[in-house]
N, C-alpha and C positions, 0 to 999 in steps of 0.2 A: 571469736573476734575480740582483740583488745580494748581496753578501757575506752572511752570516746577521749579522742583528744583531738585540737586543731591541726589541720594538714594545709591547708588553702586557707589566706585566711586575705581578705580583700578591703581595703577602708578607704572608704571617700575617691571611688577611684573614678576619674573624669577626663574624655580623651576629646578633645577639638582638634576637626581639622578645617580652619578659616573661622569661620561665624556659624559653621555646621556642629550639634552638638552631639556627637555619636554615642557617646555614655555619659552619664554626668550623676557624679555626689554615690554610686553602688559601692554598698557593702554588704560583704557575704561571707559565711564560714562553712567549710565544709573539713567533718570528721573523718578521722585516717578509717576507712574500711564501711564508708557510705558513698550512696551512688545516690548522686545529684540532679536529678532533671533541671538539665537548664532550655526553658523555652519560651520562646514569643516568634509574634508573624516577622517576618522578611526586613529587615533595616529595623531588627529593635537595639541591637548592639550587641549581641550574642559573640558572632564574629570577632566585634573588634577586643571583648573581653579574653578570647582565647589567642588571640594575638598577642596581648598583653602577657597572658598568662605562660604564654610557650617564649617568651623572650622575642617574639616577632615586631613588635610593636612599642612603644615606650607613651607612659600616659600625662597627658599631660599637667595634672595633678592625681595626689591620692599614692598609694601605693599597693601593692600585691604582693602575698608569698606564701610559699611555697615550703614546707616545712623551717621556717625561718629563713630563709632564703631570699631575697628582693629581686623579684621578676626582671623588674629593670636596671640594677645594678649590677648584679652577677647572672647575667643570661645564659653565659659558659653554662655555669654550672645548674642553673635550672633545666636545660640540654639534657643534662643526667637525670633528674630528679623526675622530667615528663616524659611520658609516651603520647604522641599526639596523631590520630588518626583521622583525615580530610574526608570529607562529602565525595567520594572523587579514587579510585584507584588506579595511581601510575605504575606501570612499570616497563620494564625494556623490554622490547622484542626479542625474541628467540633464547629466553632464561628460565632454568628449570624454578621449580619454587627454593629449591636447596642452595641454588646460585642467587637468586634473588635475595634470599634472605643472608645469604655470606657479603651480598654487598653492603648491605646495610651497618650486619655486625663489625665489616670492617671501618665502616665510616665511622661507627660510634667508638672505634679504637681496641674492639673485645680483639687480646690476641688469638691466633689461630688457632690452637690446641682446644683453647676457651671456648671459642667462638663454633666448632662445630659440634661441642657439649652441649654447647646453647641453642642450637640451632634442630638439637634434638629434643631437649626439653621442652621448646616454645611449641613447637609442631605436636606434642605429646598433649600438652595443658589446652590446647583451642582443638584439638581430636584432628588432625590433617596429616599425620604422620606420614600415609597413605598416596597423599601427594606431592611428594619432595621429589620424584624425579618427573612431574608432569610437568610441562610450557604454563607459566602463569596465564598467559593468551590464551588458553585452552580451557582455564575453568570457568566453573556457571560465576555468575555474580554471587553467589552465596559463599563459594569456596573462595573467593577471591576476597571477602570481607573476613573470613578467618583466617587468610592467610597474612591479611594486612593488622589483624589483631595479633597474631602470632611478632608479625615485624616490629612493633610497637612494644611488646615485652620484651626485645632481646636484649635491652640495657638492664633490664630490672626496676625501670621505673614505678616511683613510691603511688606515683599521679598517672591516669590514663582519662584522657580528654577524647571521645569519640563522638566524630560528626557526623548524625543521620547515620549510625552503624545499619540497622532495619531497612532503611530503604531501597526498596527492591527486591525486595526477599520475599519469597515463597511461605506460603502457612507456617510449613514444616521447615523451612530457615528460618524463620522467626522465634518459631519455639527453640531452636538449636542457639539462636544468638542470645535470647533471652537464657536460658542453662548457663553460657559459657559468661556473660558477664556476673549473673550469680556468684557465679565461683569463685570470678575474680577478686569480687570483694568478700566471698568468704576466706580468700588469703591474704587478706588484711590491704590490698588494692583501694585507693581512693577512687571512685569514676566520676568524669562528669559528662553527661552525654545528652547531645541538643538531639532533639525527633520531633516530628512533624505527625507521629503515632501516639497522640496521645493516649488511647488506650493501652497501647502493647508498654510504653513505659511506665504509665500507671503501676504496672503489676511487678515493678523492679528497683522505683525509689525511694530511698528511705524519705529524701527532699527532694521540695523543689523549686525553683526560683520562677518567675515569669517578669521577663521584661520588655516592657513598649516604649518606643520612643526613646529611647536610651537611660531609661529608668527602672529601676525594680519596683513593681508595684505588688510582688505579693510574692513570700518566700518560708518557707519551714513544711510540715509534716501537710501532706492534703487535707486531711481534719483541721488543721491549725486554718491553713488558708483558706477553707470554705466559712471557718467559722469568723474568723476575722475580714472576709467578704461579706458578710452577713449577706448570702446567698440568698434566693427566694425557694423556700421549698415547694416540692412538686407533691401532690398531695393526689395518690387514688383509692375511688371509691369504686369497689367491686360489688355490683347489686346483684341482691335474687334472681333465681331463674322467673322470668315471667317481668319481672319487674321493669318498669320504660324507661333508659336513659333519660328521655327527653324531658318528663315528669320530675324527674332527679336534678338534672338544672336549672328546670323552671324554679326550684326549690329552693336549690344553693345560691342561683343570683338576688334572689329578694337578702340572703345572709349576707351573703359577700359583698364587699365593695366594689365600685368600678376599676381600680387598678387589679386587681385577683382575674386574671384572666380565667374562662372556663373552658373547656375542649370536651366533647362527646365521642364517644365510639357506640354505636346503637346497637350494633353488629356482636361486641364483646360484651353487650348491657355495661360500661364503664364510663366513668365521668372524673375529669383529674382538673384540677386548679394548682395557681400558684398565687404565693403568701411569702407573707415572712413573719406570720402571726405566732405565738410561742405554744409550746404546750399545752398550758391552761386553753387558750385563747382558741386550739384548734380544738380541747375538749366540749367547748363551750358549741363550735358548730358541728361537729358531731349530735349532741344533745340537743339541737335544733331540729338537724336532718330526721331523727327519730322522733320528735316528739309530732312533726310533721306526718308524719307517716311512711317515709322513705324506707323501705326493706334493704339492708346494708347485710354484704355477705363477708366485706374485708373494710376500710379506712385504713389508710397506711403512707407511709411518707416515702420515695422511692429516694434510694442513697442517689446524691449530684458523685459525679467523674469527676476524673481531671479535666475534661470537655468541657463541662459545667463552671470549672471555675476559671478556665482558659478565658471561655466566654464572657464570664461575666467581668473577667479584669478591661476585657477589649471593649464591654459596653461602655464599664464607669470611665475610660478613657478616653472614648468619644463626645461621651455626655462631659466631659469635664472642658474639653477640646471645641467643642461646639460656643461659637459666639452670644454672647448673650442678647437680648432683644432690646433694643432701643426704647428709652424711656419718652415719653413724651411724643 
């Protein structure tokens, strides 16, 4: 992979339509041959950013581009620069995938000679070679999302924007979708791709952005964002065989404060809390729990997900959103 350098590069960008504010003041950079997780719930502005971004849309302040390129000014040519794949696969009735995909390269202008070079390559690089003379109407949803990955590289686009590529996939399509965008950005591919699977993308982004409300409220490496969430750690205590859960909380709550919530499993003899206490500070109740007499077989901090900090952006959003109480 080459050097990092910017590909996408987004400032201050803010799109109103009426007195409604769909995005406002995001800025975001994404490197040539990184794959982006862009996510938030339903009406965060997700949509309206890739609208902007494919030339669909023009913002109402702020600007966007595209290897130097201004999304809103030369949209022609950002046309070339993106590949852009919908929530959604259209296509005509009664088309093989090899006419399918000829329609496409003919829209984009690839001339004909080109264009069924192309059309061999694309099908080669997403593994569908296999179904170039089959009815698009006839494949599973799986094959129809590599065939729509396929259609989307036939320009050669520097940028590939895919939405919700995962859903609906099968185990074993998931693993196959997750390989093939790998790849892509191991050929030096930009991706940016919204999912509603937060685990399954986890395991694919270098970044990632999340935004609510039409705001970015937390963006760079998952480590970066849990840590600059200052997360609450989830903390479990694995006791001796013999040893009572119950005895083991009774213990921990005299330590702990009332916002540290505590949880028992009696069944597993395990008892897990949450903190945002530091190191030291969880050393310190560890060396409680034992001086107590608590029999401890494990203490250990369970790594937060992408889930975890999905979550917690969508709490401090609420809690920020929440009125405040009447004085007096």
């Amino acid at each position: 992979m080459s050097e990092l350098q910017p590909i996408v590069e987004i400032q201050n960008l803010t799109k109103h339509y009426g007195d409604f504010a769909a995005l406002e003041d995001l800025s975001l950079t994404v490197h040539r041959g990184q794959i982006l997780g862009f996510i938030g719930p339903n009406g965060a502005g997700k949509t309206t950013t890739i609208k902007i971004l494919v030339g669909l849309a023009k913002p109402t302040s702020g600007a966007a581009r595209i290897a130097g390129v201004d999304c809103a000014k030369q949209s022609a040519r950002i046309k070339r620069l993106v590949g852009y794949m919908p929530d959604g696969f259209g296509a005509y009735d009664n088309m093989r995938v090899r006419e399918y995909l000829d329609f496409f390269g003919a829209a984009f202008g690839i001339p004909r000679r080109q264009r069924q070079r192309r059309i061999d390559e694309v099908l080669e690089i997403t593994a569908s070679t296999y179904m170039r003379d089959r009815f698009v109407e006839s494949l599973s949803h799986g094959m129809q999302q590599r065939v729509g990955i396929a259609r989307t590289l036939l320009h050669d686009p520097e940028v590939l924007i895919f939405d919700e590529p995962a859903n609906g996939l099968d185990p074993q399509a998931r693993i196959e979708m997750r390989e093939l965008l790998l790849h892509l950005a191991a050929c030096d591919k930009t991706l940016i791709v919204t999912s509603h699977i937060l685990p399954e993308l986890s395991r694919i982004c270098d970044q990632v952005a999340i935004l609510t409300h039409g705001r970015l409220r937390a963006a760079g490496s998952l480590d970066k964002i849990m840590h600059d969430l200052r997360q609450r750690r989830m903390i479990e205590i694995q006791l001796t065989s013999g040893e009572k859960a119950e005895q083991a909380e009774q213990v921990l709550r005299k330590i702990l404060h009332d916002d540290e919530p505590v949880t028992v499993s009696p069944a597993e003899s395990m008892v897990r809390f949450e903190t945002v206490r530091s190191d030291d500070a969880l050393s310190e109740v560890l060396g409680s729990l034992v001086q107590a007499g608590v029999k401890l077989a494990q203490f250990r901090e369970l790594q937060a997900d992408l889930e975890d900090a999905f979550l917690s952006v969508i709490r401090q959003t609420e809690d920020e959103s929440e009125p405040a109480e009447p004085v007096g």
